[in-house]
N, CA and C atoms as a LAMMPS dump frame, in Angstrom:
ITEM: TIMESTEP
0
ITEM: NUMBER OF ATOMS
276
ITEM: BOX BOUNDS ff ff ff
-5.0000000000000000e+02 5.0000000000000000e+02
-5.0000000000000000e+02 5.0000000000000000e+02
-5.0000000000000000e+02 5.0000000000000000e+02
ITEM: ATOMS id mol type element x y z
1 1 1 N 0.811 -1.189 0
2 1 2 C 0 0 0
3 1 3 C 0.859 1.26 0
4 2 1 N 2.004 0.851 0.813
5 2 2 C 2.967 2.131 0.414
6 2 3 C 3.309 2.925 -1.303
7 3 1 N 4.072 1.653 -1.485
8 3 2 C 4.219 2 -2.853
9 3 3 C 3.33 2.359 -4.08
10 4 1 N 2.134 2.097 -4.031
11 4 2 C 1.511 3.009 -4.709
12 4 3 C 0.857 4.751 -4.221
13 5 1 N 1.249 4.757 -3.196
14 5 2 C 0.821 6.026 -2.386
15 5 3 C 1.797 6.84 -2.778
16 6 1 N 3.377 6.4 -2.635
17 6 2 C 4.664 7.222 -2.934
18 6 3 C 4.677 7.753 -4.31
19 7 1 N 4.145 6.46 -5.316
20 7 2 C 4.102 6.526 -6.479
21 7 3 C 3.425 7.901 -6.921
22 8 1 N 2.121 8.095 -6.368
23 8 2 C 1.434 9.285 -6.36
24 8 3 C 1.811 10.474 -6.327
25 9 1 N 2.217 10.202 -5.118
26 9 2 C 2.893 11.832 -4.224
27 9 3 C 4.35 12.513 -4.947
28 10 1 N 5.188 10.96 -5.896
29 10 2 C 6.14 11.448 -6.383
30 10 3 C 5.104 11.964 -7.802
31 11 1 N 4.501 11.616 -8.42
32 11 2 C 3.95 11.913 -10.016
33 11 3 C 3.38 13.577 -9.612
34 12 1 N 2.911 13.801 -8.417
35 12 2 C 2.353 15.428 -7.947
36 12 3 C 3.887 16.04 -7.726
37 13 1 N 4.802 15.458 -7.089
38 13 2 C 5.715 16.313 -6.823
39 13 3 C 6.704 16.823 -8.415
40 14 1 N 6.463 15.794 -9.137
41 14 2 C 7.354 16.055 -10.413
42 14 3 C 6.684 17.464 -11.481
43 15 1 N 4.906 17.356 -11.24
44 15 2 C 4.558 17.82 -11.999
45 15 3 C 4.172 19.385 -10.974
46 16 1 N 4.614 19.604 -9.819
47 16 2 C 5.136 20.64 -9.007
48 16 3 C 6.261 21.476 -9.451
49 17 1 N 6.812 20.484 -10.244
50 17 2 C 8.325 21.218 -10.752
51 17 3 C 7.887 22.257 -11.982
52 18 1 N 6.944 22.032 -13.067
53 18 2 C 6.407 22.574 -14.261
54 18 3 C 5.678 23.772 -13.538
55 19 1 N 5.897 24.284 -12.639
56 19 2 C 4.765 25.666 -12.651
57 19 3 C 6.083 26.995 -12.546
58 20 1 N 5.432 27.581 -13.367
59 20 2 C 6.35 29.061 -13.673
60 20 3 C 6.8 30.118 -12.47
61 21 1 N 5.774 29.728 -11.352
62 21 2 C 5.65 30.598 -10.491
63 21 3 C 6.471 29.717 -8.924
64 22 1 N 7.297 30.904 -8.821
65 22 2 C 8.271 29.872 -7.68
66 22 3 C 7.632 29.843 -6.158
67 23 1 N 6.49 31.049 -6.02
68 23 2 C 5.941 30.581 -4.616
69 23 3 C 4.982 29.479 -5.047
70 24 1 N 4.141 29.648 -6.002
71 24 2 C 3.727 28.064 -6.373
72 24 3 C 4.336 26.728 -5.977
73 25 1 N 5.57 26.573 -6.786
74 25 2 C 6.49 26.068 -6.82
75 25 3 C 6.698 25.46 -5.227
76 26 1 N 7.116 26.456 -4.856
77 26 2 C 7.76 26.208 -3.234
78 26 3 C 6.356 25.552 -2.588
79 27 1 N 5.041 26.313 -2.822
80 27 2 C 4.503 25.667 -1.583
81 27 3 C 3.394 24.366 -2.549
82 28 1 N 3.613 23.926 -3.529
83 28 2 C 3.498 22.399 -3.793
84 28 3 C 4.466 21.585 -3.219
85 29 1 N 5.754 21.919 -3.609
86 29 2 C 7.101 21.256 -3.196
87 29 3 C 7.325 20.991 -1.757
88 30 1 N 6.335 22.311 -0.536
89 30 2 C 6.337 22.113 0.758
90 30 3 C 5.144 20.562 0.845
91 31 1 N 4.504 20.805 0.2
92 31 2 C 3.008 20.058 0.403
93 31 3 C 3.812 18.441 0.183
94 32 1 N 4.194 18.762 -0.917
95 32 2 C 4.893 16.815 -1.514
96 32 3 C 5.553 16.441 0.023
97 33 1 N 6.501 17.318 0.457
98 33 2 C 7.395 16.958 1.164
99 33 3 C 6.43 16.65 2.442
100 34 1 N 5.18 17.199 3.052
101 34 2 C 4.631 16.72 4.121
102 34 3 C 3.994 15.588 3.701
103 35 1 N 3.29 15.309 2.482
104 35 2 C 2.786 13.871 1.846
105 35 3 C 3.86 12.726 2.466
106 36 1 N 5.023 13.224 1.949
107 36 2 C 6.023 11.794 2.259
108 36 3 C 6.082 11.681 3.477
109 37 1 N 6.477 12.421 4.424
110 37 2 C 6.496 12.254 5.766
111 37 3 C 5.31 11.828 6.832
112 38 1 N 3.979 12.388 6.266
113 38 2 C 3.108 11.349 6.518
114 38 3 C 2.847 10.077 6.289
115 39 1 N 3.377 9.737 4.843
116 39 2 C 3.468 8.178 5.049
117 39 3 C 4.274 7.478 5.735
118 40 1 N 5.764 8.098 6.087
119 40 2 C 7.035 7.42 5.835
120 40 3 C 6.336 6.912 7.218
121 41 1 N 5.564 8.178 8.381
122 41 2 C 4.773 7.861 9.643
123 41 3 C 3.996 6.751 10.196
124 42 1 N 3.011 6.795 8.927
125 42 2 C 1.88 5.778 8.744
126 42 3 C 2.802 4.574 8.318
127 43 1 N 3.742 4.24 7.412
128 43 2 C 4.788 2.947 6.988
129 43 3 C 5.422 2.726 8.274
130 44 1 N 5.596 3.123 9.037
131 44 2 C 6.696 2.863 10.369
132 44 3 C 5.645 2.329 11.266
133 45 1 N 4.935 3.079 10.924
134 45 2 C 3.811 2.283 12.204
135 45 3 C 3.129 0.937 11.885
136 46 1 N 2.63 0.862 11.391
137 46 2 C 1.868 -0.677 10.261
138 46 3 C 2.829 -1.641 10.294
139 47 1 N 4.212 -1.048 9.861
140 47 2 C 5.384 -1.893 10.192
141 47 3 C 5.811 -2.405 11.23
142 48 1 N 6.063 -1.557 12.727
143 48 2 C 5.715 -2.122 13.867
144 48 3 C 4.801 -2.856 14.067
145 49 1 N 3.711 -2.339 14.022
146 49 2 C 2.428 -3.519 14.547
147 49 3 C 2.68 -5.361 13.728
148 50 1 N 2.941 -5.084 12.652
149 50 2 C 2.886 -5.905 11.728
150 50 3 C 4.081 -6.774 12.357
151 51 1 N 5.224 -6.177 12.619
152 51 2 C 6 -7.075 13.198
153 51 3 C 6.168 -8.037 14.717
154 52 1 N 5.594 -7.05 15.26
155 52 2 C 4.767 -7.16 16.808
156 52 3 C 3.921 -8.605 16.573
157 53 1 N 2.931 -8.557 15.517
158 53 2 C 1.789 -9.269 15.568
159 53 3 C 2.514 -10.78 15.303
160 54 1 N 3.15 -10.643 14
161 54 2 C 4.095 -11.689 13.389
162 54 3 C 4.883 -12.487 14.426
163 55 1 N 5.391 -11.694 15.629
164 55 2 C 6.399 -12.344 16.659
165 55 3 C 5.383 -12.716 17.502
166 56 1 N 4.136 -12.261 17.933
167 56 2 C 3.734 -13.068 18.777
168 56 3 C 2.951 -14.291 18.398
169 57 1 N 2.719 -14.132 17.138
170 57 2 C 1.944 -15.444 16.75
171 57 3 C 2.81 -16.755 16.376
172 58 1 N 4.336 -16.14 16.171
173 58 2 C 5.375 -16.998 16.03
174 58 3 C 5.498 -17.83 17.402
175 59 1 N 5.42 -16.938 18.355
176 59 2 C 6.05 -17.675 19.452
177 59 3 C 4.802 -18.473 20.187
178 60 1 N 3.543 -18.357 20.117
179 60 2 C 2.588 -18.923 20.164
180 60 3 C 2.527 -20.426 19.612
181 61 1 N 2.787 -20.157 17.883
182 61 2 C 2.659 -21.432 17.389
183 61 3 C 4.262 -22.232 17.424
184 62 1 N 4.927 -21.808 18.31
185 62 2 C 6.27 -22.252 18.422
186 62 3 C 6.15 -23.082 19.414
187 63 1 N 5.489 -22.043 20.57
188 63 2 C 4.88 -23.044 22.22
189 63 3 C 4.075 -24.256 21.692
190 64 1 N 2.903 -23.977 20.862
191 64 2 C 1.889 -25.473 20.564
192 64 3 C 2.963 -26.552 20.047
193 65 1 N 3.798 -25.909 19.274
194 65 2 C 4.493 -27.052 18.53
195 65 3 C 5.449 -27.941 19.566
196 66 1 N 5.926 -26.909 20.522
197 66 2 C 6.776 -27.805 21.803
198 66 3 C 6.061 -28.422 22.786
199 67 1 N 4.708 -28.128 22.837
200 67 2 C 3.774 -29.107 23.698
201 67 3 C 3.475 -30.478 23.117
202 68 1 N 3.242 -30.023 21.492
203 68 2 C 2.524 -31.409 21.16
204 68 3 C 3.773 -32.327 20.834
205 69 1 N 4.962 -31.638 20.652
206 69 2 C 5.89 -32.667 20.484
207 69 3 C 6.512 -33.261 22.359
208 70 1 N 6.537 -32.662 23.077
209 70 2 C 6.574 -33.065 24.263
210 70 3 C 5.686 -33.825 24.567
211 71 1 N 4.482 -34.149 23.986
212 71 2 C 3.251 -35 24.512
213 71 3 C 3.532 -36.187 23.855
214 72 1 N 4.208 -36.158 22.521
215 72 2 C 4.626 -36.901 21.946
216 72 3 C 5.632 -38.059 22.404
217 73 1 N 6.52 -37.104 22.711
218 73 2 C 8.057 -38.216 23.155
219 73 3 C 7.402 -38.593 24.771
220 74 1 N 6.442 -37.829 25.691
221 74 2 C 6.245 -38.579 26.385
222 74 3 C 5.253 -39.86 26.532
223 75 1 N 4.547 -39.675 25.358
224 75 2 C 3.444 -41.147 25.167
225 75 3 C 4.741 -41.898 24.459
226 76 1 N 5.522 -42.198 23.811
227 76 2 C 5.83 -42.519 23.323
228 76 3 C 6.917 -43.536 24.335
229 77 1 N 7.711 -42.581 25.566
230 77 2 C 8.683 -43.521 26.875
231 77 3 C 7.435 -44.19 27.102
232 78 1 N 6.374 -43.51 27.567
233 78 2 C 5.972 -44.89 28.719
234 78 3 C 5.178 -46.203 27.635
235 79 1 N 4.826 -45.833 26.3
236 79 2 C 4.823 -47.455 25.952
237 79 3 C 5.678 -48.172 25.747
238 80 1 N 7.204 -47.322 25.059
239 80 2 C 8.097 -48.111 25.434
240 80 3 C 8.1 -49.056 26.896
241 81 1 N 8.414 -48.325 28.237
242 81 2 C 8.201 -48.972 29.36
243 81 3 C 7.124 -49.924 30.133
244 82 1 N 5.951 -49.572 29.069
245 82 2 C 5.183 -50.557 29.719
246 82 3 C 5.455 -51.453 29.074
247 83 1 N 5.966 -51.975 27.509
248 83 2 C 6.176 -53.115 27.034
249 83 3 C 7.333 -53.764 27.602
250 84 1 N 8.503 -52.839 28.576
251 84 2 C 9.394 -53.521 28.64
252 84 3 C 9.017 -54.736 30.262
253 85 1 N 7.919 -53.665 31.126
254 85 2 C 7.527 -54.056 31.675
255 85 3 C 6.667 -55.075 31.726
256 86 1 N 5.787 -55.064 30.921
257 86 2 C 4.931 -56.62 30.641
258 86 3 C 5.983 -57.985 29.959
259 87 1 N 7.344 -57.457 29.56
260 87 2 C 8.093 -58.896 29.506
261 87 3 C 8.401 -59.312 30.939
262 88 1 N 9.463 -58.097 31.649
263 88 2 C 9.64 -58.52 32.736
264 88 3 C 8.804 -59.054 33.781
265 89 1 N 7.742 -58.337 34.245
266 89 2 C 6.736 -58.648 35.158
267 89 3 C 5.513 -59.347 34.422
268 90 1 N 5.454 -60.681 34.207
269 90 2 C 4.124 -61.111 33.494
270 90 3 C 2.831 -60.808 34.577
271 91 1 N 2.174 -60.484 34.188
272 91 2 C 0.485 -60.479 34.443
273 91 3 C 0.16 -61.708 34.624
274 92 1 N -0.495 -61.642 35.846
275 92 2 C -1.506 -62.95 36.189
276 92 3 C -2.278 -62.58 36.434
């Protein structure tokens, strides 16, 4: 979404340059220049959040993944052990 916004603000700022009149001039050229800086604002921020959001959902599905593999290797000892146990100790 950035890049077509910049895209904009640069096609106004170029065609800022074509006016004969230099306070014209100057206060399009002021205007472009607050355009960019409002986005560069709005891009920094979206960007934070966005990265914020990304890390916590990482570490979320990082935790599920170390539970279910921990649930894993532990079903997994005790049938080992109970089979080793039903050789040793037979059932009556």
């Amino acid at each position: 979404m950035v890049h077509p916004a910049f895209g904009v603000v640069y096609a106004r700022g170029i065609t800022g340059f074509s006016d004969p009149d230099p306070h014209l001039r100057r206060h399009d050229g002021d205007r472009t220049a607050l355009y960019f800086f409002i986005i560069a604002l709005l891009s920094t921020c979206t960007i934070g959040v966005q990265n914020y959001m990304f890390g916590s959902e990482a570490a979320a599905l990082t935790a599920k993944i170390r539970s279910l593999s921990f649930r894993a290797i532990l079903r997994q000892d005790s049938e080992f052990l109970l089979c080793i146990r039903s050789f040793i100790i037979p059932a009556f």
